[in-house]
C-alpha positions in Angstrom: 7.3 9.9 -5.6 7.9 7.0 -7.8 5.1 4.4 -8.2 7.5 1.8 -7.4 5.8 -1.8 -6.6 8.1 -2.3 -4.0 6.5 0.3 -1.4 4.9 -2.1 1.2 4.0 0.0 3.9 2.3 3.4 4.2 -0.1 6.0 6.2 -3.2 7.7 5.2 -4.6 10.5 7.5 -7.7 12.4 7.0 -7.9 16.4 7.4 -11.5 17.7 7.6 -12.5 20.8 5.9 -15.1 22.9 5.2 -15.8 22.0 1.2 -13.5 18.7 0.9 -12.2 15.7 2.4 -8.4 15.8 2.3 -6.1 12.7 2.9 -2.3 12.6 2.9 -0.5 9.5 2.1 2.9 9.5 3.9 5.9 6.9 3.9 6.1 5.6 7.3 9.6 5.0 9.3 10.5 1.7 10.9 8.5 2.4 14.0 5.4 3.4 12.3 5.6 7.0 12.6 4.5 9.1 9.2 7.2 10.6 7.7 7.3 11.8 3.4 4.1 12.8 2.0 4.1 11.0 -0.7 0.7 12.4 -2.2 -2.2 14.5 -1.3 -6.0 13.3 -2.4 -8.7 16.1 -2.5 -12.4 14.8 -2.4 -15.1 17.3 -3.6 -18.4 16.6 -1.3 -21.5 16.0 -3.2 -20.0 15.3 -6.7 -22.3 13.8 -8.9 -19.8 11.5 -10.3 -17.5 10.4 -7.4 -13.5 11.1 -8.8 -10.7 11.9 -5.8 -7.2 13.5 -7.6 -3.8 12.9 -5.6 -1.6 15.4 -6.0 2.0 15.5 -5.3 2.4 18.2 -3.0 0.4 21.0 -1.3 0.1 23.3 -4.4 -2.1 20.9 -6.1 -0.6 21.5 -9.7 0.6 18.0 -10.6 -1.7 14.8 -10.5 0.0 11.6 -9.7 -2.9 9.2 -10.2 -6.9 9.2 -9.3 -9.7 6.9 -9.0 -13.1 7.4 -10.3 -16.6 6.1 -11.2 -17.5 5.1 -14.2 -21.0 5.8 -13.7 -22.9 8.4 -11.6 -24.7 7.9 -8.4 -24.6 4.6 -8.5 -24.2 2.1 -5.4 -22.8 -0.4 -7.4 -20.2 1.6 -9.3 -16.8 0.2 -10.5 -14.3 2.7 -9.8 -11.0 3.3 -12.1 -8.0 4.2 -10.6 -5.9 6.1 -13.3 -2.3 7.1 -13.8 -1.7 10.6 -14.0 -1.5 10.5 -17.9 -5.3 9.0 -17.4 -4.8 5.5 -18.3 -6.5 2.8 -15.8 -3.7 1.2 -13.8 -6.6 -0.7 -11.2 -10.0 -0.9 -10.8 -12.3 -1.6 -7.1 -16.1 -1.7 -6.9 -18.0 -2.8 -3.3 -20.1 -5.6 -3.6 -23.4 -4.6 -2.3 -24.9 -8.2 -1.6 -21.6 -9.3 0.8 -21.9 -6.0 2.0 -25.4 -6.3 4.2 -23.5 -7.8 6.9 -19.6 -6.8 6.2 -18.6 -4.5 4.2 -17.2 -6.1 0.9 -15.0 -4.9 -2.0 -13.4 -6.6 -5.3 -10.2 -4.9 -6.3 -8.2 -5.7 -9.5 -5.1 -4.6 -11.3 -2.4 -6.0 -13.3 -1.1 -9.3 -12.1 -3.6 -9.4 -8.5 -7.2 -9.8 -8.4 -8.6 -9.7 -4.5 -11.5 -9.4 -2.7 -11.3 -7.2 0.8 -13.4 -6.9 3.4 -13.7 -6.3 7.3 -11.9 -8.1 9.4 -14.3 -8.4 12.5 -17.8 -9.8 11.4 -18.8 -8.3 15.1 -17.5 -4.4 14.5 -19.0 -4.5 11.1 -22.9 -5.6 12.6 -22.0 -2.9 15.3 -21.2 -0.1 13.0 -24.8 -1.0 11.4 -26.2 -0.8 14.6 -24.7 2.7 15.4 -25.6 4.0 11.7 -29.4 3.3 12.1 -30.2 4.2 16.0 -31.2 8.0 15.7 -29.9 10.3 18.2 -26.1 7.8 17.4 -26.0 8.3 13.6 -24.9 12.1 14.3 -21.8 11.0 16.6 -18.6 9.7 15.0 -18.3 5.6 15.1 -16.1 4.6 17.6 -15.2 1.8 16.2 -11.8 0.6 14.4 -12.8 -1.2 11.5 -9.8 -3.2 9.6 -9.7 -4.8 6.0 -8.0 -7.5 4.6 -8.0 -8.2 1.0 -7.0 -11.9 -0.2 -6.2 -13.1 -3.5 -8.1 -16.4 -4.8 -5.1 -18.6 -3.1 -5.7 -16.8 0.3 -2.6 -14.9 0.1 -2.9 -11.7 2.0 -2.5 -8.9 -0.8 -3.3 -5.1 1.2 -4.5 -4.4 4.7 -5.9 -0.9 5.7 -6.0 -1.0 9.6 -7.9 2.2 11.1 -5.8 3.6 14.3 -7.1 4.7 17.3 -6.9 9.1 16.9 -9.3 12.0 16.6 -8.9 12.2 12.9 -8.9 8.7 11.0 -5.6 7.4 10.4 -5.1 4.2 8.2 -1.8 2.1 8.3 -1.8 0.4 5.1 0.5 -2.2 4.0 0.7 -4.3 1.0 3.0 -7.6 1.7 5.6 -8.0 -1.1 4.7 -5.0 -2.6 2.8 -6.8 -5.0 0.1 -4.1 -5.5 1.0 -0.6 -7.0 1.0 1.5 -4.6 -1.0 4.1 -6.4 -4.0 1.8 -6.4 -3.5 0.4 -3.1 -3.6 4.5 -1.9 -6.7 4.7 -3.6 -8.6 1.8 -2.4 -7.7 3.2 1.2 -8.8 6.3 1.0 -11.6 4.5 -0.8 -12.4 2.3 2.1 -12.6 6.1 4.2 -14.5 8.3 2.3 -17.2 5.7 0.4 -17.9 2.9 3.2 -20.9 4.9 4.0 -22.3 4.2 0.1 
């Protein structure tokens, strides 16, 4: 899959397994439906120093791009996203103080700098709610949490909008392709397996 700019719309669907998280980022047809995989990310649990690889198909031999901390176990870590030659093409870090009462992130590449966070100020203190209370923290949130991340101007530059569906789908889009697609993949699947963090 080229990393075209102009891809503005896309899925990304989680697969539980017994050592990894596992996301597939498919193309999406004019209804919404996944079609193409256009890369597979693989997420090691418990890695000291948090890096997810997207692969281009099912064998996992070629890399297309992957994000990464720069530091390890650290909340406020600035992750890299990296082409598949290893040079950083974006970068994304959450901001932990914005973050007490909505989850918060600042996302930069080439050309866009943005800040993203939840959408509802309500399913964001509810989600907190559910995290804390005991017996609840074991059962999987039911709650669909969306981002929107805004350049300085306002302009609307990637949404990641959790579906309703037993394993969590995203459908991401990025208006006027103005963000690579690589990075915007990565700060979705971001959003998934680090909002916890």
């Amino acid at each position: 899959m080229e990393h075209s700019a102009s891809i503005e719309k896309f899925s990304v669907t989680q697969k539980i397994t017994m050592m990894v998280n596992r996301y597939e980022v498919r193309s999406v047809d004019p209804s919404g439906n996944p079609g193409q995989l256009m890369a597979l990310a693989q997420q090691k649990r418990a890695a000291f120093k948090e890096e997810v690889r997207f692969f281009a198909d099912e064998s996992r031999q070629t890399v297309l791009f992957s994000f990464k901390a720069r530091q390890r176990l650290d909340l406020g870590a600035t992750y890299d996203v990296l082409d598949a030659q290893g040079n950083p093409i974006g970068s994304f870090r959450k901001n932990f103080g914005a973050s007490l009462l909505r989850s918060t992130w600042q996302l930069d590449a080439p050309g866009v700098q943005a800040v993203g966070s939840e959408r509802s100020q309500g399913v964001a203190i509810a989600r907190r709610v559910w995290e804390i209370v005991p017996f609840l923290d074991a059962i999987p949130a039911p709650f669909l949490f969306h981002f929107d991340f805004r350049d300085p101007s306002g302009q609307l530059v990637l949404t990641s909008e959790r579906r309703a569906s037993l394993r969590d789908r995203y459908d991401v889009t990025v208006p006027g392709g103005r963000l690579d697609w690589r990075v915007a993949a990565a700060m979705a699947v971001a959003l998934d397996a680090l909002q916890s963090r």
